[in-house]
N, C-alpha and C positions, 0 to 999 in steps of 0.2 A: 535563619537562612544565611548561607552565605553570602556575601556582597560582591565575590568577583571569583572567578573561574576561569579554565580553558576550553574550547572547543578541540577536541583531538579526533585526528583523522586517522582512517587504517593505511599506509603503505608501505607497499614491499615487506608485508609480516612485521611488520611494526608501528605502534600506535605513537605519532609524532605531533607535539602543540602545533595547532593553528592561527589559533586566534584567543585573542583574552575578551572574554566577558564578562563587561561590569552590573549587577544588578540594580536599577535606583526606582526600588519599591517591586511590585508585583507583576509587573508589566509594562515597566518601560527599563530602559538598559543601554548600553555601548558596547560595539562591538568594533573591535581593530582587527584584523589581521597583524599578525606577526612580523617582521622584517625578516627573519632567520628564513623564514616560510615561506615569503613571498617571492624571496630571491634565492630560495634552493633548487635544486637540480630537476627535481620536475613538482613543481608546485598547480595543485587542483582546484578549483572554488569551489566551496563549501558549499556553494549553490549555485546553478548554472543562472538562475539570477541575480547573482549578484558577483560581481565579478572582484578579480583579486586587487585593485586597486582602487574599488569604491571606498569616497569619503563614509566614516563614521558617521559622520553627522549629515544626514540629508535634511536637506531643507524642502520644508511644505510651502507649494504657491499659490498665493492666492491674486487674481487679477495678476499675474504674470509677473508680479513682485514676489521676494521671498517673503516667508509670512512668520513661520517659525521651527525650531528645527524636529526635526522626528525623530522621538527616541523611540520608539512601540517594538514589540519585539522581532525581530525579520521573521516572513512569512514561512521561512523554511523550518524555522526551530520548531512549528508546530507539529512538523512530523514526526519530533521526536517525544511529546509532550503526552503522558500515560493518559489511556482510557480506559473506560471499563471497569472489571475488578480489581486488575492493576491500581488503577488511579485511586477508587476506595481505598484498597490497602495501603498504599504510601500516604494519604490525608491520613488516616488513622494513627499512623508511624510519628508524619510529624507533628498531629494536635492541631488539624487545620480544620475549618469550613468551607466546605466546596464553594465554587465561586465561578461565573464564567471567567473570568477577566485573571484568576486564579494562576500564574503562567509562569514564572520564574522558579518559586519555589519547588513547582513539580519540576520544572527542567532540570531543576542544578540537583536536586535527589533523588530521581526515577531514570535522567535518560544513559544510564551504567552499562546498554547493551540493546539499543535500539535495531530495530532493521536500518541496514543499508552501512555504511561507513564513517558516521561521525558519533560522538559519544560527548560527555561533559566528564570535567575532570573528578568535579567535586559531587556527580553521582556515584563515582567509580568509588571513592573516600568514604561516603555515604553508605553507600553498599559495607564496603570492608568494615565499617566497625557496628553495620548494624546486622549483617546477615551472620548466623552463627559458624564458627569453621569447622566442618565434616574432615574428620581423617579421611586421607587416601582411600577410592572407592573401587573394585574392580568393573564397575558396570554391571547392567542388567540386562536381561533377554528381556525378547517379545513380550514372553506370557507374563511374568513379573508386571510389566505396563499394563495389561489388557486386563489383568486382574487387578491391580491397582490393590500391589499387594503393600503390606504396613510398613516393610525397608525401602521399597521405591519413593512411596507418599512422604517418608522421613527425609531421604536424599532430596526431593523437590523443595521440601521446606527448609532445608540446610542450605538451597545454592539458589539465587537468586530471588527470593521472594516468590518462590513458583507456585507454592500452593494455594496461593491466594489469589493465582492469575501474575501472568508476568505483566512487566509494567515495561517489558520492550514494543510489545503490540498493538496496534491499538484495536480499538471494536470490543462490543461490548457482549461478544459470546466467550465463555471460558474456554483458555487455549496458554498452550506450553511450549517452548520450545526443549529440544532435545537434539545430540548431537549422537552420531554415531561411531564408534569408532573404528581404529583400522582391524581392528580382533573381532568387529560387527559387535561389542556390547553396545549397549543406550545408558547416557550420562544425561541429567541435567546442562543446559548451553552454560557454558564458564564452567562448570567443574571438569572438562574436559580441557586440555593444553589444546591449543591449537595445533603442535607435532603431530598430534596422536589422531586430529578428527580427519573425517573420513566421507563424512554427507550430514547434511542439519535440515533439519526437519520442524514444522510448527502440527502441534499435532491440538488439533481441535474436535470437542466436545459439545452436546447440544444444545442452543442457548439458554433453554427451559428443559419441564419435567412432561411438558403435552404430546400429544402423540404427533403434532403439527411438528413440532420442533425438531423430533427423531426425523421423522419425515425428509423436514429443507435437509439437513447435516446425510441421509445417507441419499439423498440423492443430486448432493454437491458433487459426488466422486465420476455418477456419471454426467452431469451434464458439463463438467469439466473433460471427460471422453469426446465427448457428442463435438464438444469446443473443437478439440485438437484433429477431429475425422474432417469438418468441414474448411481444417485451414486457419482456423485463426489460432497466433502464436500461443502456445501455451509452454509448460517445463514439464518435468518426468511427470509419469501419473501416476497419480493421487491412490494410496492405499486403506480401504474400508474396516476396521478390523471392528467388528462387533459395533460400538457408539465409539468409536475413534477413531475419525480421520486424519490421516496421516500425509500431508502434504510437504513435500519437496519443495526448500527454501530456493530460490533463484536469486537470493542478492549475495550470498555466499558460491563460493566456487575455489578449487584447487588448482596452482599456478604452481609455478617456479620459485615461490619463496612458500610453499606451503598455504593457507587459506588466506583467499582474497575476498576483502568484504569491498562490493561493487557500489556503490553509489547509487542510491534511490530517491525520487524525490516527487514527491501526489503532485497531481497538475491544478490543485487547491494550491498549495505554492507556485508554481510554475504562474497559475495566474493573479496571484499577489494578495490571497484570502489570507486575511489573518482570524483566525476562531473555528467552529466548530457547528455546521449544520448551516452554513453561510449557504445560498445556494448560488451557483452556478452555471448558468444557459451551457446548451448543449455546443454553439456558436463560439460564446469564448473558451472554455474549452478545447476546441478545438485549433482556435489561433493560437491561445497558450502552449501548445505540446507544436504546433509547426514552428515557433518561433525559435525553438531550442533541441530540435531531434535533429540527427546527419542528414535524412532524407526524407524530407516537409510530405512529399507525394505517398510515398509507399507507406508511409504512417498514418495518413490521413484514410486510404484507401483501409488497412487495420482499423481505426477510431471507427470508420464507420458499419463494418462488417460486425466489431462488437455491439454497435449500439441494435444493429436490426437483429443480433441474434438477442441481445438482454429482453427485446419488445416481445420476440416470437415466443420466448421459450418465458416470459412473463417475470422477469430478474428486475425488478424493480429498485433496489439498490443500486443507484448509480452515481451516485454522491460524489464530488471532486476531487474524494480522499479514496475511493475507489480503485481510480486512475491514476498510474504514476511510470514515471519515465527512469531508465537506469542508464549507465552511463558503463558499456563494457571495458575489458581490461585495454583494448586497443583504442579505446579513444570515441567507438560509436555512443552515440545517442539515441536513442531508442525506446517506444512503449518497453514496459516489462510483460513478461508475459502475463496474462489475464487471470485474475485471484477474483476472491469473494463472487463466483457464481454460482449462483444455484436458484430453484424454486421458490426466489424470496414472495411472494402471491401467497403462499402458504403460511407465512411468520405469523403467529397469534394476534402481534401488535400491527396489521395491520400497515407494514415500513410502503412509503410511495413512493413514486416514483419522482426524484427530487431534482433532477436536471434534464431540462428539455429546451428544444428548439424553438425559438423563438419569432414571432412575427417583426417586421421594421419596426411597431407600435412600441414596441417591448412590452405589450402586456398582454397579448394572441400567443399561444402555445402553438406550435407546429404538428399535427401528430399525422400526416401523410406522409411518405417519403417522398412521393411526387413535387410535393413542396418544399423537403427537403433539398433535391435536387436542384430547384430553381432558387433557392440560399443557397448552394454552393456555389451557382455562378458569380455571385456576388462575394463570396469569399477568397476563392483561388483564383491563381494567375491563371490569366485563358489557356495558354500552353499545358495546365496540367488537368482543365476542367474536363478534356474526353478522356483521357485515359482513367479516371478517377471514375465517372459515371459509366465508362463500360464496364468496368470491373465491377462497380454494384448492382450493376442489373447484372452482371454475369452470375453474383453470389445467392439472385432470388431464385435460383434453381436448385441451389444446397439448400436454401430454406426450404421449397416445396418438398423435400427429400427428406425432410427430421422424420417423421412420424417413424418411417422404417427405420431408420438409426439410431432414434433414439430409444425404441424397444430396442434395437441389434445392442444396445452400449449397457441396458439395463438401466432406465428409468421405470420407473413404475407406470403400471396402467396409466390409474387414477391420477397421476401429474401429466402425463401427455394428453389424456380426455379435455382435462382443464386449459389446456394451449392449443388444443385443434384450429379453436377457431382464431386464434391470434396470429397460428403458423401461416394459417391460408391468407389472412389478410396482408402480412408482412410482403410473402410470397408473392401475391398479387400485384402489390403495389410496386418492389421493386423490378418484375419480371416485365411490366409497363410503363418503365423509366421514359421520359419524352427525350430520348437525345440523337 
């Protein structure tokens, strides 16, 4: 492993050092900012927690003295840190033993093409001398993907490690990135210039071989419809093609200097998680993403329309890395629009539902919204607590309304039988908000 590296940003179509990272062992490190960087013409923070002028060296307090300093990795690099079959394939690569605590080494040789806009250098290195170089490619049509014909399947495995699962993504169902180009062929992401691309795509497959699994994956397409009918943000929608869903990338997007990679960042960073399955109440959460979006209110009013549709519609996956905030070209802060939903109640394994609202106790789970509501007064400024609880009892009237929209958007029967009765209850409770 290497022992020190860069953090590089995307701007203005050009990938520019930020910051140097030093590795000392597997999980602990130094991280500076750059000077050139920090005092350039428009300089970013690498994390909207951590700003461009934090000391390197934080000191841990204990009884109100310093105690010792914190090297651990900042909570943001976790985003970039491969899952999945990604992550298998790169341990395999380098000859490692998985490990929770495992964390350097995947960064500085997997995070070559992460979501959102930050990268490592010596992934990028990594990459180059280990993925094989494909001559010049014209791209592929549809059908070629959909059949997962034997020169496509070659190209993925010539350009980023793709056939083994990218190690840009994380989550642990198989899933590809691809880009499109201005002539509408399909490239593997990186074997396409940036000049040339045209709209990027993460195109996901079922996590298993069960009939449950077909199931959650084709009917992610519509209840990411059903999302975008009642209002809550979503991006372009999502295309079904046989067992391949084709989702439209939102942290990419085309500017003025050709493709802008936007700035993403889970609200598991944002609220200072370092690792993987940490859990997170549904309460901090929610401070976390107010304490760093432009407008605390109208995002809060989002956070929570998602959380009673994940209930109603039985999305069980709600994990902190779920949730993540992007940072657009002008400067807003903002949830990103809503990803990983679908009929997770169906998953073979069983996935629960892993952040929830919390009593004062901190050991009483929340699961009324009514009680919900009576934690938010405790949360938000008074000046923002009605407008916030009208608008969510406004939204328990879009919830009594799924059943017909969600057949109009093409869910299946047999998944909305299985939410009837969660619809009505959600329905219920917030259409009898006390405010």
């Amino acid at each position: 492993m290497e022992a020190a590296t860069f953090i590089e940003i995307h701007q203005d179509g050009a990938w520019v050092a930020a910051a140097s990272l030093q590795a000392w062992g597997v999980d602990r490190c130094r991280l500076d900012v750059l000077p050139q960087y920090q005092f350039s013409d428009h300089p970013q923070a690498l994390s909207l927690g951590l700003p461009l002028d934090a000391a390197p060296d934080v000191l841990l307090h204990r009884d109100g003295q310093p105690d010792q300093t914190d090297r651990r990795v900042p909570p943001f690099l976790y985003d970039l840190v491969p899952q999945g079959k990604g992550r298998r394939h790169l341990l395999k690569r380098l000859g490692l033993v998985d490990a929770d605590n495992l964390i350097l080494p995947l960064l500085m040789a997997g995070s070559f093409n992460p979501i959102g806009c930050l990268r490592l250098r010596s992934a990028v290195d990594f990459y180059e001398r280990h993925a094989e170089v494909a001559q010049a490619h014209t791209g592929f049509a549809l059908t070629d993907i959909l059949n997962k014909s034997e020169a496509f399947l070659e190209h993925l495995s010539l350009h980023a490690m793709l056939a083994a699962g990218t190690t840009g993504v994380q989550g642990v169902a198989p899933k590809f990135l691809l880009t499109q180009s201005d002539q509408g062929r399909w490239f593997a992401d990186m074997a396409l210039p940036d000049a040339h691309a045209q709209s990027h795509w993460l195109v996901k497959l079922p996590k298993g071989r069960s009939q449950e699994d077909r199931a959650v994956l084709r009917n992610e397409a519509a209840y990411l419809r059903v999302a975008a009918r009642v209002g809550v943000r979503t991006h372009h929608e999502p295309e079904l093609h046989g067992e391949m869903l084709f989702v439209r990338r939102f942290d990419r997007s085309r500017g003025p200097n050709g493709v802008q990679r936007l700035h993403q960042e889970s609200v598991a960073s944002l609220a200072g998680v370092r690792g993987f399955g940490v859990p997170v109440s549904m309460q901090d959460m929610l401070l976390a993403i107010r304490k760093y979006v432009t407008d605390p209110q109208a995002e809060t009013i989002e956070f929570l329309k998602r959380d009673a549709l994940n209930v109603a519609l039985r999305n069980n996956d709600n994990h902190a890395r779920n949730t993540a905030v992007q940072r657009l070209p002008d400067g807003t802060v903002r949830l990103t629009p809503l990803f990983d939903f679908a009929p997770m109640f169906m998953d073979p394994e069983v996935v629960p539902r892993s952040s929830h609202w919390m009593a004062a106790d901190g050991k009483s789970r929340i699961t009324d919204f009514g009680e919900v509501a009576r934690l938010l007064a405790t949360l938000l400024p008074s000046a923002e607590l009605s407008p916030v609880l009208h608008a969510f009892k406004a939204f328990g009237e879009k919830i009594a309304k799924l059943p017909a929209l969600e057949r109009d958007q093409g869910v299946e029967a047999w998944v909305l039988e299985q939410c009837q009765a969660s619809i009505e209850r959600v329905a219920h409770q917030l259409q009898h908000l006390d405010i």
